[in-house]
C-alpha positions as CSV (number, residue, x, y, z in Angstrom):
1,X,8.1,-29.6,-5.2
2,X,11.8,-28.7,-4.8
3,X,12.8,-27.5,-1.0
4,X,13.3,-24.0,-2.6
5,X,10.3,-23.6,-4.6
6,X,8.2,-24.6,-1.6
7,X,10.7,-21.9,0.3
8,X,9.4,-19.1,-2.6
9,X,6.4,-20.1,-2.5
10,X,6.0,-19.4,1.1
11,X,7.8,-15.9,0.7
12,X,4.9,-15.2,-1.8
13,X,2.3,-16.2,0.6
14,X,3.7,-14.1,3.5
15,X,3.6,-11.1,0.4
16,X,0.7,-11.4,-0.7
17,X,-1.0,-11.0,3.0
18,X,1.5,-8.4,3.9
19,X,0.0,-6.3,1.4
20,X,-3.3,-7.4,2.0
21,X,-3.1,-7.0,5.5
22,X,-1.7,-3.0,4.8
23,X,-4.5,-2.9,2.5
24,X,-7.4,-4.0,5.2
25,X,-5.6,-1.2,7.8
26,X,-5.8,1.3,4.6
27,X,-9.6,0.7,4.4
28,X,-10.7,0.4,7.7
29,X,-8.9,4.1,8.3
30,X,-10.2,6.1,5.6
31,X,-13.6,4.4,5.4
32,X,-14.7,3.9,9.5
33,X,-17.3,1.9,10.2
34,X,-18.0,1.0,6.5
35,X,-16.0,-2.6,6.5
36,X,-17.0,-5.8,8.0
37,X,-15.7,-9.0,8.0
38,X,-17.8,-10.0,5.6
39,X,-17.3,-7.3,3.0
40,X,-13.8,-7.7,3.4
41,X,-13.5,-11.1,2.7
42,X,-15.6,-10.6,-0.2
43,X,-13.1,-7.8,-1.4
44,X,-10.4,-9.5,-0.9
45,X,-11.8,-12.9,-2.5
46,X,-11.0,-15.0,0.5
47,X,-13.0,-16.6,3.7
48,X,-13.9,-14.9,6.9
49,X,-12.1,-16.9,9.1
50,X,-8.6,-15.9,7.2
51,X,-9.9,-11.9,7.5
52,X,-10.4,-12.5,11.3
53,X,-6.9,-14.0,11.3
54,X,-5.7,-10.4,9.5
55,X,-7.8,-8.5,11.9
56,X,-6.2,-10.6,14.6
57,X,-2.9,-9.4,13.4
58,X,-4.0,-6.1,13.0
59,X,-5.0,-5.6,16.9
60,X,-2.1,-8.1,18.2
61,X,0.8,-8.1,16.1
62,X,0.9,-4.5,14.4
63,X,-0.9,-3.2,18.1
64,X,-3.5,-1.0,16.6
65,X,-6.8,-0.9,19.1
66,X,-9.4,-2.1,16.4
67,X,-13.3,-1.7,17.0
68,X,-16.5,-3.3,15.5
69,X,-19.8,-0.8,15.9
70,X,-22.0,-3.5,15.1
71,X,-21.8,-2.7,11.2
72,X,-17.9,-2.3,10.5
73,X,-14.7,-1.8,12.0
74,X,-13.1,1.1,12.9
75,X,-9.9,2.8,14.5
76,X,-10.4,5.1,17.9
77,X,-7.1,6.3,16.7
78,X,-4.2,6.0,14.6
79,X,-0.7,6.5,15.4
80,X,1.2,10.0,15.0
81,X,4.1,9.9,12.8
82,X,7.3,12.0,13.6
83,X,8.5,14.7,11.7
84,X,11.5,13.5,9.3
85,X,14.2,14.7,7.4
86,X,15.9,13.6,3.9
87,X,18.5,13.9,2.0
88,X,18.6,14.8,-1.4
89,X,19.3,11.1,-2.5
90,X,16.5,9.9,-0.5
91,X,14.2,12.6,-1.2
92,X,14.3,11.4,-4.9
93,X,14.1,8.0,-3.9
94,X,10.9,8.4,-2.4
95,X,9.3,10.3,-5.0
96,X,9.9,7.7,-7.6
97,X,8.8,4.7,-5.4
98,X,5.3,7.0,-4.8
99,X,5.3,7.8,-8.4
100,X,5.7,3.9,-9.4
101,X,3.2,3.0,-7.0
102,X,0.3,5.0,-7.8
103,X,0.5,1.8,-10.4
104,X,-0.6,-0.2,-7.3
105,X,-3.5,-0.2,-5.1
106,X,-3.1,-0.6,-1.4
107,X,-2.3,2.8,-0.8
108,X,-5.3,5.6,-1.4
109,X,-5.0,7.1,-4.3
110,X,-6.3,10.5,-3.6
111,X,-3.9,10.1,-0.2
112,X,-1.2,8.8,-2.5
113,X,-1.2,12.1,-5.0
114,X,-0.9,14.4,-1.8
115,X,2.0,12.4,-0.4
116,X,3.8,12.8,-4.2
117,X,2.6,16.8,-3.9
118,X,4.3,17.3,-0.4
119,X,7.4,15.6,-1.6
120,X,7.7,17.5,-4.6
121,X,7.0,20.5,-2.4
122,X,10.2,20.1,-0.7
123,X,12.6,20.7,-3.7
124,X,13.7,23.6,-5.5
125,X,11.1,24.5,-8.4
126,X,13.1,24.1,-10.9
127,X,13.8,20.6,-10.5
128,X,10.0,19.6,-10.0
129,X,9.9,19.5,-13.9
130,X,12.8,17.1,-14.4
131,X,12.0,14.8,-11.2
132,X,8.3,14.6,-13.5
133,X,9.6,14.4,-16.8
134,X,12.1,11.6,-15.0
135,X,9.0,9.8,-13.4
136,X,6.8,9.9,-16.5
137,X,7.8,6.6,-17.8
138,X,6.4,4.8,-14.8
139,X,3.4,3.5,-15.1
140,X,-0.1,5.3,-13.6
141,X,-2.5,2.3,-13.4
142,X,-2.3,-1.2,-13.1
143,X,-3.3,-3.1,-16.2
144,X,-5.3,-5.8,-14.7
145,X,-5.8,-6.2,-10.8
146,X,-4.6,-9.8,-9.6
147,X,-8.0,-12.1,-8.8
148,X,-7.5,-12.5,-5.5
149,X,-5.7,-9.3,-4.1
150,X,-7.6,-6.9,-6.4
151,X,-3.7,-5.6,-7.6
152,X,-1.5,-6.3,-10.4
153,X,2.2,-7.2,-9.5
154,X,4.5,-5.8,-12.0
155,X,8.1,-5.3,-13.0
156,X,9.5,-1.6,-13.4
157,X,12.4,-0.9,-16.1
158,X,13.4,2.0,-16.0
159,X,15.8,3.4,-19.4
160,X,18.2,6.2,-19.9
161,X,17.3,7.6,-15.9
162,X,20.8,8.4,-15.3
């Protein structure tokens, strides 16, 4: 194997925990207590040594205070976000990278669809219909989730947007 497809290769390792790792914080928070090590590894399709290694990350790495009841895991807390501003630019930026990713799990889709609601909330109403009209031709759903991360990578073209 060539020096840079073992380098690519790599970069698509570190990737593919990235978002599995994301995805573990993602379900721990909105499920507590529901998740073990076990059913994790079995959601993820991988052993339970490598999910201890993620939780490990999780607690040491990211600094998020991780607990196990005896059935799952669980966060005493989570982090408060800041309140932000946008520009415009950014503002629409945003809204199409949430709309294209509702394509992708890792995010909570009922979570997901109030994050696209509050940023549509924040223009003018009559641009909500053209930002939607503009976003429609992303996709909504993965087509087939990816064996082991339960996702589907896929590649967005987007024609005649500007």
């Amino acid at each position: 194997m060539s020096k840079s497809n073992s380098l690519s290769g790599q970069r698509d390792d570190q990737f593919l925990r990235t978002a599995r790792v994301l995805e573990i914080v993602q379900q721990i928070a909105v499920a507590p207590g529901r998740w073990s090590r076990r059913s994790l590894a079995e959601h993820h399709e991988i052993s339970e040594r490598m999910i201890q290694k993620d939780l490990e990350l999780i607690r040491y790495r990211l600094g998020l205070k991780l607990e196990h009841n005896g059935e799952g895991y669980a966060f005493p807390r989570l982090p408060h976000l800041p309140t932000t501003s946008y520009s415009f630019s950014e503002a629409v930026a945003l809204l199409t990278a949430a709309r294209a990713d509702q394509a992708l799990p890792g995010v909570n889709s009922d979570e997901l669809a109030a994050a696209i609601a509050r940023l549509e909330s924040i223009f003018p109403n009559e641009l909500v219909p053209v930002l939607r009209e503009a976003t429609e031709q992303l996709p909504h759903k993965a087509v087939k989730p990816h064996r082991r991360l339960g996702w589907t990578p896929l590649v967005i073209q987007q024609k005649g947007m500007y």
